[in-house]
C-alpha positions in Angstrom: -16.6 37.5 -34.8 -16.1 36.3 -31.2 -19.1 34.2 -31.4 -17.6 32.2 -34.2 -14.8 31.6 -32.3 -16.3 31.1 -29.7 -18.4 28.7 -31.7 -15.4 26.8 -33.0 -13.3 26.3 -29.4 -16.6 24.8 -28.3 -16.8 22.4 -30.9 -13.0 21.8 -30.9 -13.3 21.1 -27.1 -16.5 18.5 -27.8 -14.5 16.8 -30.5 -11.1 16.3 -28.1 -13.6 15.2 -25.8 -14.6 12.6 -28.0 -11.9 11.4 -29.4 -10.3 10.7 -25.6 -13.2 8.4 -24.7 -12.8 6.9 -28.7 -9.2 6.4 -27.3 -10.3 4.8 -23.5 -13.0 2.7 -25.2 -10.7 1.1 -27.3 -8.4 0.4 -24.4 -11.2 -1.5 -22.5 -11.2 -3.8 -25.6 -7.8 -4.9 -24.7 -6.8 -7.2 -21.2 -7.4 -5.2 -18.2 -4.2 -3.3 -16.9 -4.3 -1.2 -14.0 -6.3 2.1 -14.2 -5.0 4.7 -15.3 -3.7 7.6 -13.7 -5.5 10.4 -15.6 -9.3 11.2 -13.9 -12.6 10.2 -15.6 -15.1 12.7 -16.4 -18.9 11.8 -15.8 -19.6 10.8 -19.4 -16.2 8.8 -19.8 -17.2 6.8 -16.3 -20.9 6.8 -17.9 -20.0 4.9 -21.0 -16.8 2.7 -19.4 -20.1 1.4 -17.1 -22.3 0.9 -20.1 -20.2 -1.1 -22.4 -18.2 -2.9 -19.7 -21.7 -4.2 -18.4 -23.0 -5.2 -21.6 -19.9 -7.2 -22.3 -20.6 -8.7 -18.8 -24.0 -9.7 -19.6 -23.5 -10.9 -23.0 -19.7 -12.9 -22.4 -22.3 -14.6 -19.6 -25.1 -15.5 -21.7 -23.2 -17.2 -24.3 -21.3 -18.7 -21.3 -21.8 -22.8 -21.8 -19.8 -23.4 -18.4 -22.5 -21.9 -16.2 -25.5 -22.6 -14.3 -29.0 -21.2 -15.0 -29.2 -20.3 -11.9 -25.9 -18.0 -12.4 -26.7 -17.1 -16.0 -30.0 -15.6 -14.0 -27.8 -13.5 -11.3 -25.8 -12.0 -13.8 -30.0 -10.7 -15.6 -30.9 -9.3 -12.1 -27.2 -7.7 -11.8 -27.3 -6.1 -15.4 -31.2 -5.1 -14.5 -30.6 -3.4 -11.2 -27.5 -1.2 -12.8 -29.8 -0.6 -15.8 -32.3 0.8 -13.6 -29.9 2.7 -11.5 -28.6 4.2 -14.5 -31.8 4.8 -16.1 -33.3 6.5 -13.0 -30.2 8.8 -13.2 -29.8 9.7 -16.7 -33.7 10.4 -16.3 -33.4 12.8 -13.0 -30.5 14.8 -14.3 -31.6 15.4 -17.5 -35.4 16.8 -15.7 -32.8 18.8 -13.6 -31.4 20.2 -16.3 -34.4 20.9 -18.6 -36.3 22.3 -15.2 -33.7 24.8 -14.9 -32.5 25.2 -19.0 -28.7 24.8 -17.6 -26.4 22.2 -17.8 -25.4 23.2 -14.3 -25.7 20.2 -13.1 -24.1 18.1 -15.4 -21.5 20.2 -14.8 -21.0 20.4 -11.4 -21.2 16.5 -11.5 -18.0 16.4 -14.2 -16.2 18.4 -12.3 -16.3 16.4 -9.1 -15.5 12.9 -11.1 -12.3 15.0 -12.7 -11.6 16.9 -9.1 -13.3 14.8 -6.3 -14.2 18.4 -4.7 -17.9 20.6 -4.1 -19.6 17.1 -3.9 -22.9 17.9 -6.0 -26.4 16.8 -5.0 -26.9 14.2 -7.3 -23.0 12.8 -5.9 -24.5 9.9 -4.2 -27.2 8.5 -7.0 -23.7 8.2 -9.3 -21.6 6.9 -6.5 -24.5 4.1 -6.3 -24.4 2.8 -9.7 -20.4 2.7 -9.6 -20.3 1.2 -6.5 -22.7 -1.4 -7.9 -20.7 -1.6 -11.1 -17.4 -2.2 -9.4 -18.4 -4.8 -7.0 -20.6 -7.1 -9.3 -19.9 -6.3 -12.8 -16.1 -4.9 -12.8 -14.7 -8.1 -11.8 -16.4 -10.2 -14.0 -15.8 -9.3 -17.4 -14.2 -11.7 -20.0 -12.6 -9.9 -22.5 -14.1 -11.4 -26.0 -13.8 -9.2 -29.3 -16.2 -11.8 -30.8 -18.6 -10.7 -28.0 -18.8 -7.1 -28.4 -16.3 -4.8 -30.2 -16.3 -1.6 -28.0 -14.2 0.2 -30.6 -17.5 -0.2 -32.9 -20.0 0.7 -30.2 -17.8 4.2 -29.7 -17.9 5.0 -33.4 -22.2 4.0 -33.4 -22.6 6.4 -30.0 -20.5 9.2 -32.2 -22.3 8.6 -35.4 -25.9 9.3 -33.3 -24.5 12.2 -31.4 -22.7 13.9 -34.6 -25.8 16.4 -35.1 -26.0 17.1 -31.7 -21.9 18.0 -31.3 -22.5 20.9 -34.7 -24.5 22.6 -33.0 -23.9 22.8 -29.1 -22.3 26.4 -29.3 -25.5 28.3 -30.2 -27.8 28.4 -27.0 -27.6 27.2 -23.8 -30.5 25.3 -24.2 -29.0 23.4 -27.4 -26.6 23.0 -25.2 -28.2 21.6 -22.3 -30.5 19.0 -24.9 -27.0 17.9 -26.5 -25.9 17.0 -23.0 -28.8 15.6 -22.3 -28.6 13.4 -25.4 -25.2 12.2 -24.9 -26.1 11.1 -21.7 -29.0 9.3 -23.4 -26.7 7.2 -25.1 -24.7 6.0 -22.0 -27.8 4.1 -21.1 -27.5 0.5 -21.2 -28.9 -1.9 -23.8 -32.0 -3.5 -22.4 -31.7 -7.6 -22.2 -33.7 -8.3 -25.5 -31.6 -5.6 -27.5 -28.7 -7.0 -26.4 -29.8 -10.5 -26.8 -29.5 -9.9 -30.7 -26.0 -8.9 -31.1 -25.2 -12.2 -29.4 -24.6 -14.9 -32.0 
């Protein structure tokens, strides 16, 4: 009896989860307003980095008012984050199946939501948000022609539905469903992306 419920306050926990970042996604598809006050957990600041960089990228290569040679900064700049994040998703998911714990995810949400205990992988994430803010951040053009965040969210839930059902059974379903969530925050590569840009 208590591991149904305990079944079912897991789930209900994934699914407010979700819906918050349905809820902050949609809000980066509006004009920028100043932050907001609430903190970000890691996945949250994962995927505001991954869709706010492809919108970068892809509001710059349909851009007819710059240079090639600027068109090929903003490549380089959405390649270097892609392999920050990429090396990161990739070491703290072989952290996490090396040890069959989500540990370290977890340690890592609760310092984006707390800023306390810094974990060990602190300063590969501080890297790629660093980089984010400085050359990405300040960039974006806001275009719902470009890319319609709202969408992408719904896509990222639609993969990760099968993984959310059953994430209360073991910890090792549990630490493979983190695992692929974090899978999904990685960003597009340059050809996939291409595509969607008309």
């Amino acid at each position: 009896m208590d591991t149904t419920k305990n079944k079912k306050q897991g789930i209900f926990l994934i699914l407010m989860m979700v819906l918050l970042v349905m809820v902050e996604a949609a809000a980066q598809a509006q004009p920028p307003q100043p932050p907001p006050s609430l903190p970000k957990g890691l996945l949250t600041r994962l995927i505001e980095i991954k869709y706010g960089s492809e919108l970068y990228l892809s509001s710059k290569i349909k851009s007819e008012n710059i240079s090639t040679a600027q068109k090929d900064t903003a490549l380089a700049t959405y390649n270097t984050l892609r392999w920050l994040v990429d090396g990161f998703v990739y070491q703290l998911s072989s952290e996490m199946i090396a040890n069959n714990s989500p540990r370290q995810w977890r340690k890592l949400n609760e310092w984006c939501l707390h800023q306390k205990n810094k974990p060990a992988q602190l300063e590969a994430f501080q890297n790629i948000q660093n980089f984010y803010t400085v050359y990405i951040a300040p960039s974006i053009i806001v275009n719902t022609k470009t890319l319609n965040l709202t969408t992408n969210v719904f896509y990222l839930l639609k993969d990760s539905y099968t993984i959310i059902q059953g994430i209360a059974d073991m910890k090792t379903q549990k630490t493979m469903a983190l695992i692929e969530l974090m899978d999904h925050t990685r960003l597009l590569s340059v050809g996939e992306l291409g595509k969607g840009v008309k």
